[in-house]
Wavefront OBJ file of the C-alpha trace (Angstrom):
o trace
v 130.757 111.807 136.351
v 130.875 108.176 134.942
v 134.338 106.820 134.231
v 135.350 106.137 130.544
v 135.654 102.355 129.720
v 139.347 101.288 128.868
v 140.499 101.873 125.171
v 141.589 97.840 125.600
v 137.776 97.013 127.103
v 136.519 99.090 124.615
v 138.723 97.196 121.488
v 137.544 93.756 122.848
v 133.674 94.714 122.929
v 133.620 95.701 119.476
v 135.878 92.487 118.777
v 133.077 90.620 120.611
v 130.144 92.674 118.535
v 131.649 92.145 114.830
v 132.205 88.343 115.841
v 128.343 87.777 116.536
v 127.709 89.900 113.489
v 129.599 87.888 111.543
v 128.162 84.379 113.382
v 124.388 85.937 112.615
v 125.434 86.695 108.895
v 127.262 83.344 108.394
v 123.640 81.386 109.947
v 121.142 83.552 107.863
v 123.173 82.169 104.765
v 123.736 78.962 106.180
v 119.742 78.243 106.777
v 117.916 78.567 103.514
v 120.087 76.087 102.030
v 120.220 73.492 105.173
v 116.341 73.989 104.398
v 116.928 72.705 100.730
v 118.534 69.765 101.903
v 115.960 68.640 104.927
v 115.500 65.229 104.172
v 117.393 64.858 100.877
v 120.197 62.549 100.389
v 123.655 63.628 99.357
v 126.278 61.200 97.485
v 130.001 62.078 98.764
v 132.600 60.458 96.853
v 135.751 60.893 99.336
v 138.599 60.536 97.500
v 142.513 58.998 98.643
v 144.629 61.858 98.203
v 142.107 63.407 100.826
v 141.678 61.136 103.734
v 146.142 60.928 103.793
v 146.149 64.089 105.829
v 144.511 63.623 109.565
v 143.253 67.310 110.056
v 141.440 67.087 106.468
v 139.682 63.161 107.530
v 138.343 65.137 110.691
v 137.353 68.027 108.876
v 135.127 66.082 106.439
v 134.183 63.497 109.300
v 133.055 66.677 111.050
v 130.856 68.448 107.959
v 129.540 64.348 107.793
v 128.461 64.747 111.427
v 126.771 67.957 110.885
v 124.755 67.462 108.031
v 123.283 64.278 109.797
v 121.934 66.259 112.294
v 120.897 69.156 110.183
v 118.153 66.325 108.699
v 120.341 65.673 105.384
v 121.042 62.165 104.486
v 124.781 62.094 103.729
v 126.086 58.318 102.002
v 129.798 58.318 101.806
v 131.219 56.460 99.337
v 135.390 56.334 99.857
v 138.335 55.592 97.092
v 141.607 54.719 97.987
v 144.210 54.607 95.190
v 146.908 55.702 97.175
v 147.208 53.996 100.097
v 146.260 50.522 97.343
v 149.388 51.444 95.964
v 151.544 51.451 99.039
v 150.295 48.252 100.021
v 150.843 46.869 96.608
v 154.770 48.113 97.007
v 154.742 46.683 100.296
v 154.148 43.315 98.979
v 156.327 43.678 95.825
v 153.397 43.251 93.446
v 153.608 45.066 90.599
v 150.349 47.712 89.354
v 149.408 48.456 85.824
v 147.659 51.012 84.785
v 144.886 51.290 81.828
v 142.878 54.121 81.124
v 143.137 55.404 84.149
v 141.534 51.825 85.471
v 144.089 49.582 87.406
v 144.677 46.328 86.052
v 143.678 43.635 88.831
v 144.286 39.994 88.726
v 143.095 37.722 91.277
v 145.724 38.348 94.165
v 145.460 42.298 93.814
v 141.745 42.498 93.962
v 141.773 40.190 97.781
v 144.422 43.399 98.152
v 142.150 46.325 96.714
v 139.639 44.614 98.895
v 141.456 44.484 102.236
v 142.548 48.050 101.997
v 139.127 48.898 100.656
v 137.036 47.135 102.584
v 138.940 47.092 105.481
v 141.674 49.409 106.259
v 140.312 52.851 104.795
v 136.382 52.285 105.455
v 136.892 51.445 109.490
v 138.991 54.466 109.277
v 136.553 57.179 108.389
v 133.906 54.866 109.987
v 136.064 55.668 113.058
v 136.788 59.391 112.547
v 133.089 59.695 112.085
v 132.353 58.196 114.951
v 134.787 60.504 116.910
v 132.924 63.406 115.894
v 129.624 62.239 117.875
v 128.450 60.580 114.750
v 127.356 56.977 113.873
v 128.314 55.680 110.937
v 128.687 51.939 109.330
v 130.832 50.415 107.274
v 129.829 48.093 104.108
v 131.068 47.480 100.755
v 128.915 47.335 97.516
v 129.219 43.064 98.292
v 126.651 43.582 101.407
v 123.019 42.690 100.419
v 123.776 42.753 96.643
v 124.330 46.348 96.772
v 126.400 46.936 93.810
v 125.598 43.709 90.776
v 128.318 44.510 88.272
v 129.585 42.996 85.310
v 133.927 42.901 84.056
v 135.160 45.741 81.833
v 135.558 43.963 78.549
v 136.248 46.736 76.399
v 137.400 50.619 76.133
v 137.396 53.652 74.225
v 140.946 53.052 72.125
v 142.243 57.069 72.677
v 143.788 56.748 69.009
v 140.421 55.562 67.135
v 138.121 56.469 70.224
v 136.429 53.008 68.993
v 135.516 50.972 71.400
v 138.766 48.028 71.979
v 138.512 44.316 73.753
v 140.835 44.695 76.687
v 141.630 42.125 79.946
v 142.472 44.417 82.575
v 141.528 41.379 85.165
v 138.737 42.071 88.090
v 137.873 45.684 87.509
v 133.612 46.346 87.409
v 130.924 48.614 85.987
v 127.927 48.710 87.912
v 125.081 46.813 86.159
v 122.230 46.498 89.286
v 121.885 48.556 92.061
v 119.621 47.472 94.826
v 120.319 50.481 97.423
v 117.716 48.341 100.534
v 120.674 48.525 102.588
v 121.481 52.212 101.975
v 118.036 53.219 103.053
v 117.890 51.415 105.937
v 120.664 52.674 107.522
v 120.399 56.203 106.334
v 116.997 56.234 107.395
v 117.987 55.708 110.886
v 120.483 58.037 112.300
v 123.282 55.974 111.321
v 125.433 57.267 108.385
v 126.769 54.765 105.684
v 130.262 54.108 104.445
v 130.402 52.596 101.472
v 134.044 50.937 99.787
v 133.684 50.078 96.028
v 133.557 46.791 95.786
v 131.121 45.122 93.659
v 129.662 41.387 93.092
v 129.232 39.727 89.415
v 126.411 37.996 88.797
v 128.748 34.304 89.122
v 129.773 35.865 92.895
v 133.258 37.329 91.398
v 134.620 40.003 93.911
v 134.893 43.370 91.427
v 137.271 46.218 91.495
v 134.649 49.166 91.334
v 136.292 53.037 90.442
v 135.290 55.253 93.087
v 133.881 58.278 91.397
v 131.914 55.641 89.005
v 130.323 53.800 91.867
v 129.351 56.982 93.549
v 127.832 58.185 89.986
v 125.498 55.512 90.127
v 124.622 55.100 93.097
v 123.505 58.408 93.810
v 121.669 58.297 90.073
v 120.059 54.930 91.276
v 119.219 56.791 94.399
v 117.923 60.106 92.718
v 120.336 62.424 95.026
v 119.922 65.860 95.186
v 123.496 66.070 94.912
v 126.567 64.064 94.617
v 129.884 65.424 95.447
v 133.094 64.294 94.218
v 135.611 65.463 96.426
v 139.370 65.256 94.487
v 142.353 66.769 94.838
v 142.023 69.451 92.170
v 139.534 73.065 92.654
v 137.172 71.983 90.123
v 137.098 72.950 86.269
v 139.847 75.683 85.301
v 138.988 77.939 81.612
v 141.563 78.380 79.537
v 143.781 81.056 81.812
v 143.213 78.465 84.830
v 140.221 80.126 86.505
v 137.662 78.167 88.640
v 134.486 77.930 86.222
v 131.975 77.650 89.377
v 128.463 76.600 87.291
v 128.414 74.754 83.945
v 124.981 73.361 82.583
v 125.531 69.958 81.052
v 125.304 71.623 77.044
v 128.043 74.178 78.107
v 130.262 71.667 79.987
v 130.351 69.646 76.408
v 131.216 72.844 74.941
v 134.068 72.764 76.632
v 135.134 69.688 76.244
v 134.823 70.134 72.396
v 136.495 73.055 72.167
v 139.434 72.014 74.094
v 139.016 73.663 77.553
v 137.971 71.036 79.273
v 140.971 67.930 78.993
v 143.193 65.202 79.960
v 141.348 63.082 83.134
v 138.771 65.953 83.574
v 136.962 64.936 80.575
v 135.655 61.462 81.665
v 135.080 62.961 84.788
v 133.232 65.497 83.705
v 131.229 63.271 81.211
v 130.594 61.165 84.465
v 128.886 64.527 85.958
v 126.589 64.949 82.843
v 125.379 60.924 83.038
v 124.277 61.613 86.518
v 122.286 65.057 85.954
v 120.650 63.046 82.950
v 119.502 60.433 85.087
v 118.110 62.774 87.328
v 120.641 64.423 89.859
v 119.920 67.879 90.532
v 123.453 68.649 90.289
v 126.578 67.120 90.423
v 130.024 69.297 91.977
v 133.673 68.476 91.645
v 135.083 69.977 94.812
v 138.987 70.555 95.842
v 139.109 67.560 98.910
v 142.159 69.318 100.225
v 140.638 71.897 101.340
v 139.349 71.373 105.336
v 135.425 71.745 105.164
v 134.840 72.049 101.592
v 131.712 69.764 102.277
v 130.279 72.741 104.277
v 131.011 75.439 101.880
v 129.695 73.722 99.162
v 126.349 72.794 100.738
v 125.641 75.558 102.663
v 127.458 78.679 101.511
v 125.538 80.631 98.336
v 128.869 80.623 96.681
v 129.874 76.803 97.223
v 133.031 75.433 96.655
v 134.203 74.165 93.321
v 132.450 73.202 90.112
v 128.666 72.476 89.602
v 127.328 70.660 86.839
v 123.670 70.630 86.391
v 120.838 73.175 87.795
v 122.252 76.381 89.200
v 123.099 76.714 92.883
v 120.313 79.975 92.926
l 1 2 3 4 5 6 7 8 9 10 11 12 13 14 15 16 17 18 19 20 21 22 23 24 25 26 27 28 29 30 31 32 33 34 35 36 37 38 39 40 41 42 43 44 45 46 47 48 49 50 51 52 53 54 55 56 57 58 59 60 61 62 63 64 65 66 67 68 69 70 71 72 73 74 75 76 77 78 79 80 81 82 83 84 85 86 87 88 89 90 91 92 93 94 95 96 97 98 99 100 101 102 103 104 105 106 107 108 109 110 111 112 113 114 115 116 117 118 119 120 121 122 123 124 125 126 127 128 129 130 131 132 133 134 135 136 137 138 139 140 141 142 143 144 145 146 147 148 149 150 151 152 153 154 155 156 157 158 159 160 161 162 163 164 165 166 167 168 169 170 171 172 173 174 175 176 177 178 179 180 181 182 183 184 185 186 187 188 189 190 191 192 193 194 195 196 197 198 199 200 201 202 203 204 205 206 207 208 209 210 211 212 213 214 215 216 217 218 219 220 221 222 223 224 225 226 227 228 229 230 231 232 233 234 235 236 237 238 239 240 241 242 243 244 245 246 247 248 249 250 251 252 253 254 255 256 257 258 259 260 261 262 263 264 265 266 267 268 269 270 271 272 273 274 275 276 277 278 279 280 281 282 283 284 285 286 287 288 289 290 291 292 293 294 295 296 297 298 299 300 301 302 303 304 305 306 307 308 309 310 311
C-alpha cells in the first residue's frame, strides 16, 4: 500500500503549483504588451522626490534594465529639485520661486548644473549600471541636444494674460536635435539625460524636468512618455485615481474644477505631447517601487493616461 505524502509536503507542493500559476498568468499578461513596445522608444521623466529613497532608485534602475533587454528603447530624462535645494542651503544662497519655475541667476544655474549634471545623473547612471545595464550620462548641452531660448514672460494667475518676468537662466526648449539620443539608444546603451539646455548665444539654461521630457519625447514621436512624480496620478472630485482621460475629457476637467492647483499645467503638458503625436502620455506615483513595470506591462497600468486607451 503506498504511503500518504506529509500534510506539510503536501501544503508546500500546492504552494509550489499556485506560485507557477501565478508566474504563467503574470507572463501571458506581461507579453502582448512587451510586444507593443518591441522597438519603440519610451520617455521617462524621473522625478527628485523619487530617486531620495535607495530601494525606489534600484527599483526603477531595475524596470530601466529590463525594458532594454525586452527590445524597448527607454531615454531617461531625471529632475532634481530637491536635492538643488539642499545644496542651495548648503551654500547659504537663497531660492525663489515663480510659477512653480525657480528663479536662477548666474551662480545658481553653475549650481543647478553641478547637481544636475553631475551629482544626480552619475547616480542613476550608476544604479543602472549595477543592475547589468549600460547607461550614459549627458545633459541637453551635449551635441546641441536641447537649443532653448530664456522665459521672458508668464501667464499672470490674476489676469491669466501673459506678464514680462526676469526669473534669470531658466529655458523653454526651442530646437531639438535628438542625433545623440539615437545613437546611443540605438546601441544597447541607455541614455540619461539632466535638463540642461544651450541658448542660441551659448548661455547654460535651467530646463524644468517634466517640460524637457515633454518635448523631447514629442520631438522624438514616443510611444509613450512617463512622468513619474510623487503623487498617484489624477484624483475626481472624492479623490479617486481617474486611470484613462482622452485629451477633450482631461480639459473637461480642468474647466469644471476637478482637475487643479499644479496638476493643471501638468496635465496641459500631457495634452501638448498627445497633440504632437505621443500615443499617450501617463502621470505615474514614482514612490511606488516598479511602477515603470506596472505601467508598461500590466493591462491595468499604474496611474493616469492621457491620450489613446491602454486596450
Amino acid at each position: 500500500m503506498p504511503k500518504s505524502k506529509p500534510a506539510q509536503a503536501t501544503a508546500i507542493g500546492s504552494h509550489a503549483a499556485a506560485t507557477a500559476h501565478d508566474k504563467a498568468r503574470t507572463l501571458a499578461e506581461a507579453l502582448p504588451n512587451m510586444l507593443r513596445y518591441d522597438d519603440q522608444t519610451v520617455v521617462i521623466k524621473f522625478g527628485g522626490h523619487a530617486m531620495g529613497d535607495q530601494a525606489l532608485s534600484d527599483a526603477f534602475a531595475q524596470d530601466i534594465v529590463y525594458l532594454k533587454q525586452s527590445g524597448v528603447n527607454p531615454i531617461v530624462v531625471h529632475g532634481g529639485g530637491p536635492q538643488i535645494a539642499d545644496m542651495l542651503k548648503k551654500l547659504a544662497i537663497r531660492s525663489e520661486f515663480v510659477n512653480g519655475l525657480r528663479v536662477t541667476d548666474k551662480p545658481t544655474v553653475e549650481i543647478v548644473e553641478m547637481v544636475l549634471s553631475g551629482k544626480i545623473n552619475k547616480d542613476i547612471v550608476s544604479a543602472i549600471n549595477r543592475q547589468g545595464g549600460k547607461a550614459a550620462g549627458i545633459s541637453g548641452k551635449d551635441s546641441n541636444l536641447m537649443i532653448a531660448e530664456k522665459i521672458t514672460e508668464m501667464p499672470d494667475p490674476e489676469s491669466n494674460l501673459m506678464k514680462a518676468v526676469d526669473i534669470g537662466y531658466v529655458g523653454e526648449p526651442k530646437t531639438i536635435n535628438p542625433h545623440v539620443v539615437n545613437v546611443i539608444s540605438q546601441s544597447d546603451v541607455i541614455p540619461v539625460i539632466a535638463p540642461i539646455g544651450l541658448s542660441a548665444s551659448g548661455d547654460t539654461l535651467n530646463i524644468n524636468a517634466d517640460t524637457f521630457a515633454s518635448a523631447l519625447a514629442a520631438r522624438m514621436k514616443a510611444k509613450r512618455l512617463l512622468l513619474l512624480t510623487d503623487v498617484p496620478g489624477v484624483l475626481d472630485k472624492k479623490g479617486k485615481l481617474i486611470e484613462e482621460l482622452t485629451p477633450d475629457e482631461a480639459r473637461a476637467l480642468i474647466r469644471d474644477g476637478t482637475i487643479t492647483g499644479g496638476m493643471i499645467p501638468k496635465v496641459e503638458g500631457c495634452i501638448e505631447v498627445v497633440e504632437a503625436g505621443v500615443e499617450a502620455v501617463v502621470i505615474i506615483n514614482g514612490k511606488v517601487e516598479h511602477s515603470v513595470m506596472l505601467e508598461l506591462l500590466t493591462d491595468h497600468g499604474a496611474g493616469t493616461l492621457v491620450g489613446e486607451r491602454r486596450d
